[in-house]
C-alpha positions as CSV (number, residue, x, y, z in Angstrom):
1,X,-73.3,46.5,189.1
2,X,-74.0,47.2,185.3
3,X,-77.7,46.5,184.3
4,X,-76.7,45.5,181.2
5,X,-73.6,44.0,178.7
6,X,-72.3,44.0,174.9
7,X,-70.5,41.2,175.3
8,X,-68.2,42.0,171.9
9,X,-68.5,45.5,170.0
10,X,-69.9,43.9,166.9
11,X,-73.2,42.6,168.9
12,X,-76.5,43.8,168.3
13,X,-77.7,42.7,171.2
14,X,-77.2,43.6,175.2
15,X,-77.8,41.0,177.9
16,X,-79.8,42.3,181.0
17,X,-77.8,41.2,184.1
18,X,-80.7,42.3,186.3
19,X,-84.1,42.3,185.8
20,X,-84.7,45.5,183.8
21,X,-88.6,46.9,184.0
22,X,-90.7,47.7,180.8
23,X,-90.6,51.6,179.6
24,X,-86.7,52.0,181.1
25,X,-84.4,54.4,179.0
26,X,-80.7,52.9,178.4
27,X,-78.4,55.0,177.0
28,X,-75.6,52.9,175.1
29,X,-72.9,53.9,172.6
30,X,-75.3,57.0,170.9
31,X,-78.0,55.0,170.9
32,X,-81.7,55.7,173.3
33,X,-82.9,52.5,174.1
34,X,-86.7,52.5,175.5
35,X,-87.3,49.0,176.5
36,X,-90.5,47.5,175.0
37,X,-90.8,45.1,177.5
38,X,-89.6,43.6,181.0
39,X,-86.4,42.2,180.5
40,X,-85.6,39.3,182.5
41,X,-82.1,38.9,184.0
42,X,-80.0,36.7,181.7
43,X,-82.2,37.6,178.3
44,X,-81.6,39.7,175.8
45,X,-82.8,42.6,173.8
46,X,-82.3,44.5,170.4
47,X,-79.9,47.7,170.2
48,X,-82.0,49.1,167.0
49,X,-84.6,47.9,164.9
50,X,-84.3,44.9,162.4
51,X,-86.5,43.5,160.0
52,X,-87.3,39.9,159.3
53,X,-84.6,37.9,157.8
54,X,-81.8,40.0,159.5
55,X,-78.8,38.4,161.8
56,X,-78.9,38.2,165.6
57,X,-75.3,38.4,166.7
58,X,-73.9,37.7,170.0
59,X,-70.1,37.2,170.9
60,X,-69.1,38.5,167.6
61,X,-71.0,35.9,165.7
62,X,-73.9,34.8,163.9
63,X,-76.3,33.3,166.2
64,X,-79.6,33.9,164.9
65,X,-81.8,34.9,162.7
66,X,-85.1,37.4,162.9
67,X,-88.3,35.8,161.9
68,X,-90.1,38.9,162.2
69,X,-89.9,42.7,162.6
70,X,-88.0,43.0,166.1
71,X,-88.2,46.6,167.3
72,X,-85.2,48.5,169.5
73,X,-85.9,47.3,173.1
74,X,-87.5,44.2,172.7
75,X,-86.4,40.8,173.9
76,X,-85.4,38.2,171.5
77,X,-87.5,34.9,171.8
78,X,-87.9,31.8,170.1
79,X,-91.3,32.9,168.3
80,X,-89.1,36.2,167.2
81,X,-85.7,34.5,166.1
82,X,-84.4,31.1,164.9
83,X,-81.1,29.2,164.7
84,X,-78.5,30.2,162.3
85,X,-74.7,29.9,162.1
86,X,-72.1,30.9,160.2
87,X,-70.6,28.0,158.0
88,X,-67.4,26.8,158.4
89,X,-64.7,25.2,155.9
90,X,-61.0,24.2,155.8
91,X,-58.4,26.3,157.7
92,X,-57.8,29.7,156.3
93,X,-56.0,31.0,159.4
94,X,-53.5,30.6,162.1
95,X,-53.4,31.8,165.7
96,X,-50.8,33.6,167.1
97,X,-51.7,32.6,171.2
98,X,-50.2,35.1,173.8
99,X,-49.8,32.4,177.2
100,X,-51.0,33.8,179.9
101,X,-48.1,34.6,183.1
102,X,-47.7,31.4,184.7
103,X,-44.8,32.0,186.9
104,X,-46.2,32.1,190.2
105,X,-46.7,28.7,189.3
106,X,-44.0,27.2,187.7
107,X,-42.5,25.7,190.6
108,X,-46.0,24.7,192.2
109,X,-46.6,21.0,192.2
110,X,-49.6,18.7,193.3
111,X,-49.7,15.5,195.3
112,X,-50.5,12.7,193.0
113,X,-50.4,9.4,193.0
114,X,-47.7,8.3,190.0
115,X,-48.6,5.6,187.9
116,X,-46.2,3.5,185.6
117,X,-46.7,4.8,182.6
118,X,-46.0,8.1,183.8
119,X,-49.4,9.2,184.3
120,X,-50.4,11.1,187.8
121,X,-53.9,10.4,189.2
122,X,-55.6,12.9,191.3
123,X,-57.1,10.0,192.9
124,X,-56.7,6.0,193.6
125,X,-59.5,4.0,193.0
126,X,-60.6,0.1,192.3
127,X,-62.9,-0.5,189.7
128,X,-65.6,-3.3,189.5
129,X,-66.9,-3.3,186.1
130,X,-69.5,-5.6,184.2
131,X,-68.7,-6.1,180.7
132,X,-72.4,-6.8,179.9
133,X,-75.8,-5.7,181.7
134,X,-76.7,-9.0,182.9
135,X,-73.6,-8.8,185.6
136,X,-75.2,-5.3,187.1
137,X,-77.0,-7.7,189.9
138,X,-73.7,-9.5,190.5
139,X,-71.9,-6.1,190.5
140,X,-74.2,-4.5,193.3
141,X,-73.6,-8.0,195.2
142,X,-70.0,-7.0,195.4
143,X,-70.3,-3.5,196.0
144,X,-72.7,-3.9,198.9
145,X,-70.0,-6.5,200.7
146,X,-67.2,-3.9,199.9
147,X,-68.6,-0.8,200.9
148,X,-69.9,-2.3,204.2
149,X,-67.1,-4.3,204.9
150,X,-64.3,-1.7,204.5
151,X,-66.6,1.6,205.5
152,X,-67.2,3.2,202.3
153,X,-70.9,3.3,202.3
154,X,-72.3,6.3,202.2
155,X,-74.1,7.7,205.8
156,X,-77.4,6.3,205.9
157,X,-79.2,9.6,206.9
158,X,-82.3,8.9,204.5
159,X,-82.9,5.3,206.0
160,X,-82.7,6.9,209.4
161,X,-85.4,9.3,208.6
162,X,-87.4,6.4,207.2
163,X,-86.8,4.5,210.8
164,X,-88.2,7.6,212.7
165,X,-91.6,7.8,210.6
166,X,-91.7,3.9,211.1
167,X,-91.4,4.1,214.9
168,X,-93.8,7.2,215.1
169,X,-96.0,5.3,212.7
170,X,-95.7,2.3,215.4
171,X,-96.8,4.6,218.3
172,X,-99.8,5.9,216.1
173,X,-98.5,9.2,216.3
174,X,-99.7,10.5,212.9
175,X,-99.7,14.3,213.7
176,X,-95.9,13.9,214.2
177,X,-95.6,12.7,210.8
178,X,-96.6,15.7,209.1
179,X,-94.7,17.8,211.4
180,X,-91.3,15.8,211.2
181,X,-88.8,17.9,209.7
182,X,-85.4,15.5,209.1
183,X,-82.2,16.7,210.5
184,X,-79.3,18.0,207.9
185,X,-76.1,15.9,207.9
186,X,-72.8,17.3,206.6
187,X,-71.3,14.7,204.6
188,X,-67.7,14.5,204.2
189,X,-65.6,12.1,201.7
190,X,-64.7,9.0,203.7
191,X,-61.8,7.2,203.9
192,X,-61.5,3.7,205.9
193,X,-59.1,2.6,207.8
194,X,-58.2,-0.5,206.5
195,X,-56.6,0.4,203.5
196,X,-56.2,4.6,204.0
197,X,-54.6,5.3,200.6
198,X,-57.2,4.2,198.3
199,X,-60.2,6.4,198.4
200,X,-62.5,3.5,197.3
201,X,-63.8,1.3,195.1
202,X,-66.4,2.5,192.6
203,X,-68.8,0.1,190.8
204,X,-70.0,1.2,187.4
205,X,-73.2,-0.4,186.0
206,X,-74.7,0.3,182.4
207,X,-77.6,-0.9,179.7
208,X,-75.0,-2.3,177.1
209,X,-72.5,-4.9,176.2
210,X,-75.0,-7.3,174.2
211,X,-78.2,-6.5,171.8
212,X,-76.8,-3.5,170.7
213,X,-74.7,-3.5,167.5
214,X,-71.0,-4.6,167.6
215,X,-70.1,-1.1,167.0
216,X,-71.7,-0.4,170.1
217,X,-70.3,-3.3,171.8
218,X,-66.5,-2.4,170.8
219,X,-67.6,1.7,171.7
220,X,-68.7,0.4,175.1
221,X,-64.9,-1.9,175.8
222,X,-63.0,1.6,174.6
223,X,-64.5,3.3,176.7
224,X,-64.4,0.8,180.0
225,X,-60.6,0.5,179.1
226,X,-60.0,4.1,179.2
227,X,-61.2,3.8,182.6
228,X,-59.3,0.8,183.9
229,X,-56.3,3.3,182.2
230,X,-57.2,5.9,183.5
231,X,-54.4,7.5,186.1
232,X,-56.9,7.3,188.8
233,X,-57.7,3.9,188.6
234,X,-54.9,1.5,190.3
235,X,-56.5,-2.0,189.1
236,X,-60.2,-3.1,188.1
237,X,-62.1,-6.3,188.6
238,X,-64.0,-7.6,185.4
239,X,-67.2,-9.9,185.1
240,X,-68.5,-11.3,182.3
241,X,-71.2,-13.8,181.3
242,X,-69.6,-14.9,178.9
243,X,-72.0,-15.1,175.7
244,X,-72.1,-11.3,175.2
245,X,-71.0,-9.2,172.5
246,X,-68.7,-7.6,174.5
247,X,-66.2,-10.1,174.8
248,X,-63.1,-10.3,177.5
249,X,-60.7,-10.2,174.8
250,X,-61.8,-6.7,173.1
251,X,-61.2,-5.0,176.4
252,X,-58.0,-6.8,176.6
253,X,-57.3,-5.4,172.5
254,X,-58.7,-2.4,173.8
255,X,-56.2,-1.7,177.1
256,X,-52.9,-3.1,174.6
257,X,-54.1,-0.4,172.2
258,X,-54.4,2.6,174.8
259,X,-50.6,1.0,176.2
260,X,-48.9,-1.4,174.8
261,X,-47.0,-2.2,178.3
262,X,-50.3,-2.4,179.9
263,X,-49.2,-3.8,183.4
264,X,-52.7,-2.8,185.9
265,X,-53.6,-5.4,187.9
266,X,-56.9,-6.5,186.0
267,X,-58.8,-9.5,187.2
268,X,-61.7,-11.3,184.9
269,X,-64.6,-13.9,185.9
270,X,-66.9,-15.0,183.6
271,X,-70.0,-16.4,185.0
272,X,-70.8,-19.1,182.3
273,X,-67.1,-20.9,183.3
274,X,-67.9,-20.7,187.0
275,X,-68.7,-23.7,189.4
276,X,-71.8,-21.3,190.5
277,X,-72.4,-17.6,191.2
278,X,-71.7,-18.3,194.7
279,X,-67.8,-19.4,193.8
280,X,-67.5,-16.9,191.1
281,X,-68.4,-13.8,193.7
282,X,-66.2,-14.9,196.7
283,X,-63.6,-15.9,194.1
284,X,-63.6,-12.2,192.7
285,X,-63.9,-10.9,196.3
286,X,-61.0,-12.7,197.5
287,X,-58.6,-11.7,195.0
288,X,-59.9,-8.5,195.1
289,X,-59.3,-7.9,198.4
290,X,-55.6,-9.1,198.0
291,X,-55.3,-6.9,195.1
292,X,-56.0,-4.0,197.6
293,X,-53.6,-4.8,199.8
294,X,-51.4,-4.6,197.2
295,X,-52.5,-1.0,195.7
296,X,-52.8,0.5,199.3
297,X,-49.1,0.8,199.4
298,X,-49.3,3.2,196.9
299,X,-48.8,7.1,198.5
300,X,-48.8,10.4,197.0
301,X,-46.1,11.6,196.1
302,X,-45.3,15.8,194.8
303,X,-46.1,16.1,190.8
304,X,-45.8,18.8,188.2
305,X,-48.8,20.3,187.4
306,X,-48.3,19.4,183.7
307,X,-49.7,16.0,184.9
308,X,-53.0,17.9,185.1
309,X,-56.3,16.8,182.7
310,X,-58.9,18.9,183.1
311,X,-62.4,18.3,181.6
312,X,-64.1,21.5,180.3
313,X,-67.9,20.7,181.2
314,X,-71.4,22.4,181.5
315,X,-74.9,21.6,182.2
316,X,-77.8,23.2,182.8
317,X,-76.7,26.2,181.2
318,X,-78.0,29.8,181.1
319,X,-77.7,33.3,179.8
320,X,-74.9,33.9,182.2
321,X,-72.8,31.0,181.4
322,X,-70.6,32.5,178.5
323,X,-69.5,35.6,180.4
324,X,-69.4,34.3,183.9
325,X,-68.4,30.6,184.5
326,X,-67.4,29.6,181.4
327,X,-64.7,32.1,179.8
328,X,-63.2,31.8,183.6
329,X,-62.8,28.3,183.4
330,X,-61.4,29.3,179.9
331,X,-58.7,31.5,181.6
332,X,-58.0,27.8,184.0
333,X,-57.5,25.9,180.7
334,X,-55.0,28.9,179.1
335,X,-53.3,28.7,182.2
336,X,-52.9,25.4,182.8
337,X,-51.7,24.6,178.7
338,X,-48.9,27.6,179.6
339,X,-47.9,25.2,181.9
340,X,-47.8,22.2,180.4
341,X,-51.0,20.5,181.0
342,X,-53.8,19.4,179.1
343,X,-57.8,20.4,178.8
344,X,-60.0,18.6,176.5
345,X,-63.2,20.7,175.2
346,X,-66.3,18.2,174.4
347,X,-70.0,18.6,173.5
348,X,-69.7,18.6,170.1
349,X,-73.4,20.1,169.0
350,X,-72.2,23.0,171.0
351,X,-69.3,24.2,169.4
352,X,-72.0,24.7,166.5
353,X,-71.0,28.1,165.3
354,X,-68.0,28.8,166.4
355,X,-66.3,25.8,164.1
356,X,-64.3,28.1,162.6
357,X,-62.3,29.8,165.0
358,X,-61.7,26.5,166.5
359,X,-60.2,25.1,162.6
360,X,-58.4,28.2,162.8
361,X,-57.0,27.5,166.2
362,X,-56.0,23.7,165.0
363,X,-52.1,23.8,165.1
364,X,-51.9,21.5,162.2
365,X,-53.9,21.0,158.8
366,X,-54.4,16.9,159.7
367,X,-55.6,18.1,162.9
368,X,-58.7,20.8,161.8
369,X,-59.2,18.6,159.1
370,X,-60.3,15.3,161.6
371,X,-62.4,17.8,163.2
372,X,-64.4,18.8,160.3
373,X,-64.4,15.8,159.3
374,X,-66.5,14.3,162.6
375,X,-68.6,17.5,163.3
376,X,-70.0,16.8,159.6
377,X,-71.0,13.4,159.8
378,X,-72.4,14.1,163.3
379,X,-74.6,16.5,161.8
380,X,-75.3,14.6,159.1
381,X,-76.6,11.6,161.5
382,X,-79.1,14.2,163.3
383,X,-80.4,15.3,160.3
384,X,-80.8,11.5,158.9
385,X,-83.5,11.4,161.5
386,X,-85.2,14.3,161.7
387,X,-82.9,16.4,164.1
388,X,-80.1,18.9,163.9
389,X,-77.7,20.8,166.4
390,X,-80.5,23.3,166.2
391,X,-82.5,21.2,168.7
392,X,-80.0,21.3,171.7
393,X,-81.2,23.5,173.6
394,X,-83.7,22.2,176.8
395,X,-86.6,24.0,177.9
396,X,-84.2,25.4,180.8
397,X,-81.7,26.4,178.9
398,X,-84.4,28.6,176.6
399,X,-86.3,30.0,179.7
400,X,-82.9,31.4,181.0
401,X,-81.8,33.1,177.7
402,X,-80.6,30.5,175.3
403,X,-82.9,30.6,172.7
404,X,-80.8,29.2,170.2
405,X,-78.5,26.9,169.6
406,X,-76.2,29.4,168.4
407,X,-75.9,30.9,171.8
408,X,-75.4,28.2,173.7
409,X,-72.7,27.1,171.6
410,X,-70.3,30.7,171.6
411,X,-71.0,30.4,175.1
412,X,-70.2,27.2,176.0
413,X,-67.1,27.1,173.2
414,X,-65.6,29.8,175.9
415,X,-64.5,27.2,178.2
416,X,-61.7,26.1,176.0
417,X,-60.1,29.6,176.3
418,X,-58.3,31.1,173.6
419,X,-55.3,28.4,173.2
420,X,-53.9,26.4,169.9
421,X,-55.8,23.2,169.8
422,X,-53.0,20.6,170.1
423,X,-55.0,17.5,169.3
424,X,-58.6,16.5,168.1
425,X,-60.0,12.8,169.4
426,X,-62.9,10.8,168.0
427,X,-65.1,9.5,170.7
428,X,-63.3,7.2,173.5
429,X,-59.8,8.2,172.3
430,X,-57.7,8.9,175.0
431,X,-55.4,11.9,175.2
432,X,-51.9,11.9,174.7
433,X,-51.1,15.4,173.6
434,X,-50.3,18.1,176.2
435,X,-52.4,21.1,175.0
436,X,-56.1,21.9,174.3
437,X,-57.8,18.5,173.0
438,X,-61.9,18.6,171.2
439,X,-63.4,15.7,172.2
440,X,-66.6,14.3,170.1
441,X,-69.4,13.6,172.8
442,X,-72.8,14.5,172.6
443,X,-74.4,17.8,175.1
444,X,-76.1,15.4,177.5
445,X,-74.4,16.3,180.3
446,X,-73.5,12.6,182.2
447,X,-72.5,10.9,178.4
448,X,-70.2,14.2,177.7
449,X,-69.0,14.0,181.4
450,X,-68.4,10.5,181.8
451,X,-66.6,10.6,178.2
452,X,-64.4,12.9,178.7
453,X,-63.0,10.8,182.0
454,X,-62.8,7.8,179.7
455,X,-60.7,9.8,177.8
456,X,-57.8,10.7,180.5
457,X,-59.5,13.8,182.3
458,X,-58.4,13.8,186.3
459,X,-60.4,16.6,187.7
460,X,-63.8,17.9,185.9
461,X,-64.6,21.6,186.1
462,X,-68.6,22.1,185.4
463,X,-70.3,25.2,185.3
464,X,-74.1,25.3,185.7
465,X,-76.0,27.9,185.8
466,X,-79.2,26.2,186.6
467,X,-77.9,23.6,188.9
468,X,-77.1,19.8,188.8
469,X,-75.6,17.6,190.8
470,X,-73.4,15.4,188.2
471,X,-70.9,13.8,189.2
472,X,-68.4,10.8,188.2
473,X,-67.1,7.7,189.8
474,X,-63.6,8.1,189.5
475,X,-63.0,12.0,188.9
476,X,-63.5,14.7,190.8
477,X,-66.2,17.2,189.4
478,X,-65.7,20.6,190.7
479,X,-69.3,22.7,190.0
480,X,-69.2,26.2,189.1
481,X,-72.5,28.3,189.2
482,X,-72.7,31.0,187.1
483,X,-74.5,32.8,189.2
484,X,-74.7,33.8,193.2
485,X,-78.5,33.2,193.3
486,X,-77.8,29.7,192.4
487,X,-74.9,28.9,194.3
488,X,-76.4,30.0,197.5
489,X,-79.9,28.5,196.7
490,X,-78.1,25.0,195.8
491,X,-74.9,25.1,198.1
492,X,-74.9,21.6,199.2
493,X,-73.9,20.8,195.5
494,X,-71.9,23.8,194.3
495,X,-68.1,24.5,194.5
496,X,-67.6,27.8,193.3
497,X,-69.7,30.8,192.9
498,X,-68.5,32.5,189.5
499,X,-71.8,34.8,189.9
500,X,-69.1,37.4,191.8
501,X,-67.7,38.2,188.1
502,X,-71.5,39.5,187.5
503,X,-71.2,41.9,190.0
504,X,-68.2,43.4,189.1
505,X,-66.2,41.4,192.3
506,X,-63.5,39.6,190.3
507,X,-62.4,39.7,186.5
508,X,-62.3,36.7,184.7
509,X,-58.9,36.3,185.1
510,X,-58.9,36.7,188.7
511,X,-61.4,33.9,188.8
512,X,-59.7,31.7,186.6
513,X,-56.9,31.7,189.1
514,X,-58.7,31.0,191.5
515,X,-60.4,28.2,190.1
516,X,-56.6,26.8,189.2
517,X,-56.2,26.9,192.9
518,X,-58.9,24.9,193.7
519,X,-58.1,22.4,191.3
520,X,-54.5,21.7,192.5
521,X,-55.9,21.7,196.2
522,X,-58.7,19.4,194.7
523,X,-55.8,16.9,192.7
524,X,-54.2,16.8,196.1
525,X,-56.6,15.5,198.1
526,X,-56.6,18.6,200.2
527,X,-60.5,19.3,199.3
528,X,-63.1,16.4,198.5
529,X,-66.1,18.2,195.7
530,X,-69.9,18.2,196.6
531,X,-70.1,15.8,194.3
532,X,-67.6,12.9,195.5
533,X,-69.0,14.3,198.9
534,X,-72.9,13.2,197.7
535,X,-71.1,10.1,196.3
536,X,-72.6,11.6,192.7
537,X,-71.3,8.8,190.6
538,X,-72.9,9.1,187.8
539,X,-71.6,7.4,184.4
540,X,-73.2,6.9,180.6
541,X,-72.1,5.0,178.0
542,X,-73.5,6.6,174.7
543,X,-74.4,4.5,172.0
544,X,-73.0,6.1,169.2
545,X,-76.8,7.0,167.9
546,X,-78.7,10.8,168.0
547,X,-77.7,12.1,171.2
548,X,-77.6,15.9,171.3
C-alpha cells in the first residue's frame, strides 16, 4: 500500500493514506519532500512552498486558498487555507462520454415489482401519511395496530434488556446490574405471513403542513406525492385535519401533475369531518386492510435493468471519500446510464466548485442553463443570511481532511461519474429522463436522502466515511465506507467496504461492478441493507430555507 496519492497531475498537494510520522523523506516526481509535521491518514500536505494568497488545488481544481506562508511538508489546515473556487458561467463546452462495457450485462434483468405506469419498484410498500403534524399521534395509532397485528414490528431486543434489569432490580441484585452485558441479536428484514408480497407498511411523520408558509405547505404535498408515486409504493392512506394549509386537494393537483392517469389506490380521512377519532381510525384501518389484500397479489416479475434509479448519496464524509467510495459509486452510475438507467446526483452546496464541468456536461443549453440558474439563487439565499457554501463542512468532516468546502465538493461531485447530464430537476421534481439527473437538495444528509426518493430514486447508494446509520422508509440505502477501519468498526450498519480500493485490492472500476451487483441483488429482494434491517427509516421534509 502507497503512503501517499496525487490524486490529478495538476495537484499541489498529496493525501497521506496512512499515518505518515514528522521528519519522513518522500520522494515524488523530482521533488524531496521532508514532512514538517505528522500527517494524519486522510490529510493533506504541500508538494513545495507557497506564499499567502496562492491556490490550494486538489482534483485538478481550485479548492483553496493560502492564508499564510505554507512550507513544503506541511499539512494544510483551516487556520493555514480558506475556501475558494473557481467561478463558473454559461456552457463553453461539450463532452464527448466514452460508456463504459456493459455487455455482461445487457441481458441481466432484476425482479421488480411492475407498476402501471411503467415504472419498476425494487420494493412494495403501503404508505400511511399525515398531511399535517397534528395527525402524527393518529399516525403512530395506526402504525402500532399494523405492525403488531400483521408481524412487522421490529424484535424487541432493547425492551427485553430493559425487562432483565427490571427483574434483577426486583431481586435487589444490584451488583448484576453493572455487570449485565445484553446479548447481540442479528436482525433480519421481516416479512409476515399474512400478506408475503408486500414488505410492509411504512408510516412517515414530519413538523410541517400548517404554520409554515404556503410555499412550504405546497413543497411539503410535492414531495409526499412523489412518494405515494413512487414505484415502490403500491397505495397510501392519507389523514388530514382538515384546517391545515396543506390541503387534500394539492396532493391530489400534486399526484395529477407527476401522472395524469394517476390510478394508486389512495385513501383520505380527514379528522374534522369524522363522527370521532375512534370511527375515523378503524374506518382507515378497515379499508386499509382491504386495500392490502388487494396489493398482496402483486409479485415480482423479471425487469430490465433500465428500470433502475439510483440515488448518489454521502454523509459523514472524509478525506478518503473522493478516491475511494465515491468515484466507485461513480463507475455504478456510468454503468448503469450505458445501460439505460437513471442516477440522480444531489447536494447542491457540494457540487460548489466543480459547477463547471457539470454545465459542460449538460447535454443541452436549457438544461445547464436551469442549473445555473438554481445553484445561484441558492447561494444567494445563504448569503442573504449570513451563510455561504463555504460553511458546509461539519466538524467531522474538517477533522478527517476536508477543510474546505472546496474539497468536499470535487469529492463528493465524483459520485455522478463522468456521464452527460440528461436532465436537471428543481427540488421535489420527479425524474423522467433516463440518464444522469442533478437534483437541488441541501448537504444534510436525511433532507438530501429522503429528497432524492421523493424524486423517483429505487435503491440509495451512500458512502460514509465516518459512519451513519441513515436510512429511508421506502428505499433501500446501501452504505458504503470508505474505509476498512470503519466498516469493520461499524459493521452492523455498513454494506460495503470500499476501503479495499485504498489498499491497492480493487480498482475503481472493479469496485464499481461490484457495487452494480449488489444493487441488482438488492432491487431483487435477494439481499435486505443494514439499514431496512435496523428499520432505519428516516425521512425530512426541508423547508425550502438555509439548509446546507
Amino acid at each position: 500500500m502507497n503512503a501517499y496519492l496525487q490524486i490529478h497531475p495538476d495537484d499541489n498537494v498529496l493525501v497521506a493514506l496512512q499515518d505518515i510520522p514528522a521528519g519522513t523523506n518522500i520522494s515524488f516526481n523530482g521533488h524531496n519532500i521532508q514532512l514538517q509535521q505528522n500527517i494524519s491518514a486522510k490529510h493533506k500536505f504541500l508538494i513545495n512552498n507557497i506564499e499567502a494568497g496562492a491556490p490550494i488545488t486538489m482534483y485538478g481544481v481550485l479548492v483553496g486558498k493560502a492564508n499564510q506562508t505554507i512550507l513544503q511538508g506541511q499539512s494544510i489546515t483551516t487556520e493555514n487555507v480558506v475556501h475558494d473556487a473557481n467561478a463558473f458561467h454559461e456552457k463553453d463546452g461539450s463532452l464527448e462520454w466514452q460508456a463504459p462495457d456493459v455487455n455482461k450485462w445487457k441481458d441481466r434483468s432484476f425482479m421488480g415489482y411492475q407498476r402501471t405506469d411503467g415504472q419498476v419498484g425494487t420494493r412494495n410498500y403501503w404508505l400511511v401519511i399525515p398531511l399535517v403534524f397534528c395527525e402524527n399521534r393518529n399516525v403512530s395509532v395506526i402504525k402500532t395496530a399494523f405492525e403488531k397485528g400483521l408481524g412487522f414490528s421490529p424484535a424487541e431486543m432493547y425492551n427485553e434488556q430493559v425487562q432483565d434489569l427490571v427483574s434483577l432490580y426486583k431481586s435487589g441484585n444490584m451488583e448484576a446490574i453493572k455487570n449485565y452485558e445484553a446479548g447481540v441479536l442479528t436482525e433480519t428484514a421481516k416479512r409476515n405471513v399474512v400478506f408475503p408480497n408486500i414488505d410492509g407498511i411504512k408510516f412517515l411523520t414530519h413538523e410541517g403542513g400548517c404554520g409554515g408558509t404556503r410555499q412550504d405547505s405546497d413543497a411539503l404535498c410535492a414531495l409526499l406525492a412523489g412518494y405515494i408515486h413512487h414505484s415502490n409504493v403500491a397505495g397510501a392512506t392519507i389523514l388530514s385535519l382538515g384546517c391545515q394549509h396543506a390541503q387534500v386537494s394539492i396532493l391530489q393537483k400534486s399526484l395529477k401533475k407527476l401522472n395524469p392517469g394517476f390510478n394508486k389506490p389512495v385513501l383520505v380521512y380527514e379528522q374534522q369531518k369524522s363522527a370521532s377519532e375512534f370511527a375515523m381510525l378503524s374506518a382507515a384501518i378497515k379499508d386499509t386492510f382491504l386495500a392490502l389484500v388487494e396489493v398482496n397479489k402483486q409479485t415480482r416479475q423479471p425487469s430490465p435493468l433500465s428500470k433502475l434509479v439510483i440515488g448518489l448519496e454521502c454523509g459523514g464524509s472524509d478525506g478518503f471519500s473522493g478516491i475511494s467510495a465515491n468515484p466507485a459509486v461513480g463507475h455504478t452510475s456510468d454503468l448503469l446510464v450505458a445501460l439505460g438507467g437513471t442516477s440522480i446526483l444531489s447536494e447542491f452546496p457540494e457540487l460548489c466548485g466543480v459547477e463547471q464541468e457539470l454545465i459542460n456536461r449538460c447535454e443541452s443549453e436549457a438544461t445547464s442553463e436551469k442549473f445555473i440558474r438554481i445553484m445561484r439563487a441558492y447561494e444567494t439565499q445563504a448569503q442573504s443570511v449570513g451563510s455561504g457554501f463555504y460553511m458546509n463542512p461539519s466538524p467531522g468532516n474538517i477533522k478527517d481532511g476536508l477543510v474546505t468546502d472546496a474539497i468536499k465538493s470535487a469529492g463528493a461531485a465524483k459520485k455522478g461519474g463522468t456521464s452527460p447530464v440528461t436532465d436537471v430537476l428543481d427540488y421535489t421534481e420527479y425524474v423522467t429522463k433516463p440518464g444522469l439527473n442533478l437534483l437541488c437538495t441541501p448537504g444534510n444528509d436525511v433532507e438530501s436522502t429522503s429528497a432524492e426518493v421523493g424524486s423517483g430514486a429505487n435503491v440509495v447508494l451512500f458512502t460514509t466515511g465516518l459512519g451513519t446509520p441513515t436510512g429511508n422508509p421506502i428505499a433501500p440505502v446501501v452504505k458504503l465506507a470508505t474505509n476498512t477501519k470503519l466498516a469493520t468498526r461499524m459493521k452492523d450498519i455498513i454494506d460495503i467496504d470500499t476501503g479495499t480500493i485504498i489498499s491497492g485490492q480493487h480498482s475503481i472500476a472493479q469496485m464499481g461492478e461490484e457495487i452494480l451487483e449488489y444493487v441488482i441483488k438488492t432491487a431483487s429482494g435477494e439481499v435486505h441493507t443494514k439499514a431496512e434491517q435496523l428499520n432505519q427509516d428516516d425521512f425530512i421534509p426541508w423547508k425550502r430555507g438555509v439548509s446546507l
